[in-house]
DOLUM-596257 format. One line per field, with one value per residue (C-alpha): residue number from 1; residue in one letter; chain; x, y, z. Coordinates in steps of 0.25 Angstrom, whole numbers, plus 2048, in hexadecimal, padded with zeros to 3 digits. Example, Ala and Ser with C-alpha at 12.3 -4.5 7.8 and 13.67 -1.06 7.14 Angstrom:
<koldrens>
nr	1_2
rest	A_S
kette	A_A
X	831_837
Y	7EE_7FC
Z	81F_81D
</koldrens>
This chain:
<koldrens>
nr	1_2_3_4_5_6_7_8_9_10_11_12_13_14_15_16_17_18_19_20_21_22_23_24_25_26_27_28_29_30_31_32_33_34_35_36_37_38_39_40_41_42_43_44_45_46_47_48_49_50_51_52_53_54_55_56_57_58_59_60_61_62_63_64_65_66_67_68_69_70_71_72_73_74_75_76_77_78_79_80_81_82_83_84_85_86_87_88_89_90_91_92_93_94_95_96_97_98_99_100_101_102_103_104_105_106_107
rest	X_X_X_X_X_X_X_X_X_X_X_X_X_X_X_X_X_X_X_X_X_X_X_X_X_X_X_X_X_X_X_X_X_X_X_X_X_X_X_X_X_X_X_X_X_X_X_X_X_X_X_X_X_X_X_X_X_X_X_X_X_X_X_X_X_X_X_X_X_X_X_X_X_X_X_X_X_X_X_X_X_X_X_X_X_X_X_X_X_X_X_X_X_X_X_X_X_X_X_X_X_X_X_X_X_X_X
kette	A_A_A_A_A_A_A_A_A_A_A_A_A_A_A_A_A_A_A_A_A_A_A_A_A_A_A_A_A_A_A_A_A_A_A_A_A_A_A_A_A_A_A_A_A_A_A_A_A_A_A_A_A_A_A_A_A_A_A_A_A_A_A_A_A_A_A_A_A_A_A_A_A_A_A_A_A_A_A_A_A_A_A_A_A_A_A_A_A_A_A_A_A_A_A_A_A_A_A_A_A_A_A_A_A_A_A
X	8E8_8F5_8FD_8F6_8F6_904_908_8FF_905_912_910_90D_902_8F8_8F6_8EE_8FD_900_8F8_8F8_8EE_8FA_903_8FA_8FC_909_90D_904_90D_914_910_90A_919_920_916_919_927_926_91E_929_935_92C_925_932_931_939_92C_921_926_926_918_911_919_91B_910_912_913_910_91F_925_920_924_933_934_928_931_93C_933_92F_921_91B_915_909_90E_914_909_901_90D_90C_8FD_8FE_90A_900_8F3_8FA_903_8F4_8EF_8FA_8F8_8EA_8E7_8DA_8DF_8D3_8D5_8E3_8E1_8D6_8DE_8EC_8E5_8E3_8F2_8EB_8E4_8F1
Y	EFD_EF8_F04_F07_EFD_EFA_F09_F09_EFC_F00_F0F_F18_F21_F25_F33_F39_F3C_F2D_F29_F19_F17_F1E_F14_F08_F0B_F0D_EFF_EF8_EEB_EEA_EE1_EE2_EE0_EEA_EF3_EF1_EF0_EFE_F04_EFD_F06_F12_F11_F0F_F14_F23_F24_F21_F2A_F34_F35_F3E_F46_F41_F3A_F30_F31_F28_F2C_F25_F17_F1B_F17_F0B_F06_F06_F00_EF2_EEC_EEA_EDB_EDB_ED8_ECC_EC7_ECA_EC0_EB5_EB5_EB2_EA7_EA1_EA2_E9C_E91_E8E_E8E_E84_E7C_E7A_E79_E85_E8E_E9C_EA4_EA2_EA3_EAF_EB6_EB5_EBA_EC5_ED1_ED8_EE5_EE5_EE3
Z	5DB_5DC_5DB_5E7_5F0_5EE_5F0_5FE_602_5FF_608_5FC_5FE_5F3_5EF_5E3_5DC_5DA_5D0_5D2_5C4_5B9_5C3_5C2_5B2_5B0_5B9_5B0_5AE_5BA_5C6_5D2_5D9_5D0_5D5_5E2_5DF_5D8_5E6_5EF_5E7_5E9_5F8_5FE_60F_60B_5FE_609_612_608_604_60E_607_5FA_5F3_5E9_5DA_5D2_5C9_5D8_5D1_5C3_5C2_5CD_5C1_5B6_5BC_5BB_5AF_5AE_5AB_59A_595_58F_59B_5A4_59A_59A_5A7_5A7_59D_5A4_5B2_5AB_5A6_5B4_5BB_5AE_5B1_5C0_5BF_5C5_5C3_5BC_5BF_5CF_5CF_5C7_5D0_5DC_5D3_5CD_5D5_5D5_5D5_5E1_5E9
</koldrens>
């Protein structure tokens, strides 16, 4: 879902030969802003110009990926504990401040 909005937002155009799921995989561990960082490098005005007559693949996506480094496991949860204790701290409810946090997917 994310793939694709960004991709739509940024110009791209979805076609059967960009397989967004194997992208969704393979960016497993990056955030949402790499991602559009990624898309930026890629659907630059010359690339959505293009695709009327070349679609995109989802290879275009591949090496602008690579160049980042993706967040770990281990500091993703870090990052939680350090968060739920910054909301104990200040006396703030986690579960509403998470509910509204949350839905990085569905941008």
């Amino acid at each position: 879902m994310l793939w694709r909005t960004i991709i739509t937002r940024r110009g791209g155009q979805l076609t059967g030969g960009l397989d967004i799921s194997s992208l969704a995989k393979v960016s497993d561990g990056y955030t949402a802003g790499m991602i559009d960082q990624v898309c930026s490098t890629v659907l630059i005005e010359r690339r959505v110009n293009q695709l009327t007559k070349k679609p995109l693949a989802g290879i275009e996506f591949i090496a602008p990926l690579a160049r980042l480094d993706p967040i770990y496991k281990e500091e993703e949860e870090m990052f939680k504990v350090r968060l739920l204790s910054f909301l104990f701290v200040c006396q703030l409810d986690p579960l509403y401040f998470l509910s509204r946090t949350v839905s990085v997917s569905g941008i």
